[in-house]
Structures are given as C-alpha cells and as structure tokens.
N, C-alpha and C positions, 0 to 999 in steps of 0.2 A: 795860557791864553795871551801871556805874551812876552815879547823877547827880553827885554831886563827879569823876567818869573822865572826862565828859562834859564838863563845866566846864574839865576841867585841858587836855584837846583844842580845845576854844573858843579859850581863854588864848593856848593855842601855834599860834592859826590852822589847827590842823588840818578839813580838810574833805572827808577820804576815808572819812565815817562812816557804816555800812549801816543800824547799828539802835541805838537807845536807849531806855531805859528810861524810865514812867511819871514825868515831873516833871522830863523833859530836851528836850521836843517842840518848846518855842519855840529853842531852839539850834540843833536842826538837821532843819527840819519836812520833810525829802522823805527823811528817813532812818525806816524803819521802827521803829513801835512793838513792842519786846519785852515788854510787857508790867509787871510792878512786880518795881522791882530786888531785893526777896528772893524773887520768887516769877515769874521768867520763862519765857514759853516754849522752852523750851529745842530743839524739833523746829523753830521756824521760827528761831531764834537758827543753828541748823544750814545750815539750808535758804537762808541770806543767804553762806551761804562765808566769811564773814569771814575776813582774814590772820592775826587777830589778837586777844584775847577782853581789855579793861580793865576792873579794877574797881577796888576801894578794899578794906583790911583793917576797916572799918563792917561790910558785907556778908558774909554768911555763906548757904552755900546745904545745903539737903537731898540726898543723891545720888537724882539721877530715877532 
C-alpha cells in the first residue's frame, strides 16, 4: 500500500506481491497497479485477496 512497504519487501527479497502502488511498478512489474498510495483503489486492492495489506505510518487514508 505503499512505496517505501514496497522497497522494505524488495530488501527482504520478498516476492509474493499481488499489487503495488503508483511509483513501486519497476519493483515488482507483474504485480498489479493499485493505483497512488494515498488514494488507491480500494475494490480491486479487495478483489487481489491479498494475505496481507503493508504500508508505512507516511500514509494516511480517507474511510471509503
């Protein structure tokens, strides 16, 4: 959910990643775009099943 969460998975060679946000694409390009990490889609962010939702205390969101 967003680009330094993204980075910090990189780091730790993780690469079970479904979706990323706006400005994390070259990281991990067969992982879906969620859209910009304060303002993502939150219906297909659903719709990827994720185990799991990372972000950073940077980001802050609105309740959809």
């Amino acid at each position: 959910m967003s680009v330094k969460a993204a980075k910090a998975l990189k780091f730790l060679d993780y690469e079970n990643v479904v979706g990323v946000p706006s400005g994390a694409e070259a990281l991990y390009p067969d992982a879906s775009l969620i859209g910009n990490e304060k303002d993502p889609d939150f219906k297909l962010v659903k719709d990827l099943n994720p185990e799991c939702l990372l972000t950073d205390s940077s980001v802050t969101y609105d309740n959809p």
